[in-house]
C-alpha positions, 0 to 999 in steps of 0.5 A: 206820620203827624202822631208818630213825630208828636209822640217822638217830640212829647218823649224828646220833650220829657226827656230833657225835663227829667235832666233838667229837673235834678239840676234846678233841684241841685242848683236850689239845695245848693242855694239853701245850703248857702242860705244856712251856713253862709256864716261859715264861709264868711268865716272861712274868707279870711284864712283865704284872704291870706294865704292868697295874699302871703302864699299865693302871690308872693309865688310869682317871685319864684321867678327871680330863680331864672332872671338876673336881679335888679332892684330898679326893675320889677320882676315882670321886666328883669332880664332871663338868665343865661343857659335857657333861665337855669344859669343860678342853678347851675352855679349853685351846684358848682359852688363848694359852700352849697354842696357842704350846705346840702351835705349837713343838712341832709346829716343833721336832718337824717339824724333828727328823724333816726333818733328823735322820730321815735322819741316822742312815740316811746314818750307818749307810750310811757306817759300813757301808761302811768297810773298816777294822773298827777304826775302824768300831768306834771310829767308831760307840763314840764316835758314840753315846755322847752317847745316855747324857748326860743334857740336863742335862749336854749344856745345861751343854755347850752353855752353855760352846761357845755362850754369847755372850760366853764359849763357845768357839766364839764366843771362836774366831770373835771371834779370826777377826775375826768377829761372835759368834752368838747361839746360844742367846739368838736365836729362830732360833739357837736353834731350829737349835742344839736340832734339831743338838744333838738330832741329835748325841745320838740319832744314833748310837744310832738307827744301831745299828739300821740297822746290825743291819738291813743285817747282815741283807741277804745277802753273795751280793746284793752279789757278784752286784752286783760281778760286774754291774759295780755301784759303791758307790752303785749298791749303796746304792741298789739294795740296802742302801736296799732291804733296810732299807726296812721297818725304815726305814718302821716306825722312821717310823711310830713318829716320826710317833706323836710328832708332837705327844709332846715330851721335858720334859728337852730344851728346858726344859734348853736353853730360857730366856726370851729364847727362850721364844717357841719354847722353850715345848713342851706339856710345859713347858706341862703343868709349868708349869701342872699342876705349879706351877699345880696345874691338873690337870684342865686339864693331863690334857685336854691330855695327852689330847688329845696322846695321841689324836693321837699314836695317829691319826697312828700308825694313819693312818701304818700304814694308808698303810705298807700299802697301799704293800706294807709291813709296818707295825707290826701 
């Protein structure tokens, strides 16, 4: 009996050094690792530093969404909203000036991923297929230099091209025999020349990246195509489209999130109140009443809510991204 239990306490015993013997050697690899590479990680402390500081923290003030501000009391001490802490959304959704903010934005916003979501893509394919290097350099230079003019300054340009009476391009058609276009000044007009405009801007710089992207795709698919007797459009198609397919499907992830996310900059630069019907956006809608209308709480629930949709729209995009085989964006 007293050999058996020693026997039985000796394999007790081993088996418990064998488990603790991957730990320790775990927790020392892991310590090694640290030793060597401890320069990365004290590098990468700063980008932490600040999105705990800037990201992280400020999201504590989420909260005023739900309290009644006051800018005497912290907001640990304000008093909660009526109707359980959603009082702000709900006069958010019965304010008239919010459900035409919410309307235009999702239009114009719409409108952008319709019409400009391709275009880069088709610039890229373009660019791509050009033999002649100087000008392709040249080409995609000044393409996408418009992405570092202010809307400011590209208001101010659209101002003196598209004024009714003075811009440049109604003077030319009114020489041509022709009727001005009110560009800027019709709703319809101006919805157009906000979603070209837009397009004009970012599309060169969005290209930058389908052009690293194609630049990954191999040169032997391509010669295997040629010797196949493939054409240009038939390598488009059959190649370059599906070599940036996923780069393509994670850029759009990425717009639907902004959905219902507007840039202030744009249409406030480009917006006045004869178009305002189809200018006002939510974050005009957020300026002009939290800012200048010093409604906080109001402004933070609509903010919120802008949020919370922008992350639905991206979560459901990613989950549709894969089960149709793709990566998506985590």
């Amino acid at each position: 009996m007293a050999y058996s239990q020693e026997t039985a306490l000796s394999k007790k015993t081993k088996s418990t050094l064998k488990k603790k013997e991957p730990i320790s050697q775990k927790m020392k690899s892991a310590v090694n690792y640290i030793k060597h590479h401890w320069t990365l990680y004290l590098l990468l402390l700063l980008p932490l530093m600040y999105f705990i500081i800037f990201k992280y923290i400020p999201m504590t003030y989420i909260q005023i969404a739900f309290k009644k501000f006051s800018i005497v009391e912290s907001v640990w001490e304000m008093e909660w909203a009526n109707n359980y802490g959603f009082e702000y959304f709900i006069k958010a959704f019965s304010n008239r000036d919010f459900l035409y903010a919410l309307r235009n934005t999702i239009m114009l916003n719409l409108l952008d991923l319709v019409v400009g979501f391709p275009a880069p893509i088709i610039l890229a394919l373009i660019l791509n297929e050009l033999t002649f290097k100087r000008f392709k350099r040249f080409t995609q230079t000044v393409v996408y230099m418009p992405h570092f003019l202010s809307w400011i300054i590209i208001s101010g340009l659209a101002l003196q091209l598209f004024a009714p009476t003075n811009g440049l391009v109604n003077i030319g058609l009114n020489r041509m025999g022709m009727e001005s276009v009110p560009f800027l000044n019709s709703s319809a007009h101006w919805i157009w020349t906000y979603v070209y405009l837009g397009i004009w801007q970012s599309m060169g710089w969005n290209t930058i990246i389908y052009l690293a992207a194609i630049t990954g795709i191999s040169p032997e698919l391509y010669e295997a195509a040629s010797v196949d007797g493939a054409g240009r459009l038939r390598k488009i198609w059959h190649i370059t489209l599906p070599g940036i397919r996923s780069t393509i499907i994670v850029l759009l992830i990425l717009s639907l999130g902004r959905i219902l996310g507007s840039d202030f900059d744009r249409p406030y630069a480009l917006g006045n109140r004869l178009v305002s019907n189809v200018s006002d956006v939510i974050a005009t809608f957020v300026y002009t009443n939290g800012i200048r209308g010093l409604q906080f709480s109001l402004t933070t629930a609509v903010g919120l809510f802008q949020s919370a949709v922008g992350v639905i729209f991206v979560i459901v995009a990613n989950k549709i991204a894969k089960r149709f085989g793709e990566r998506g964006i985590w």
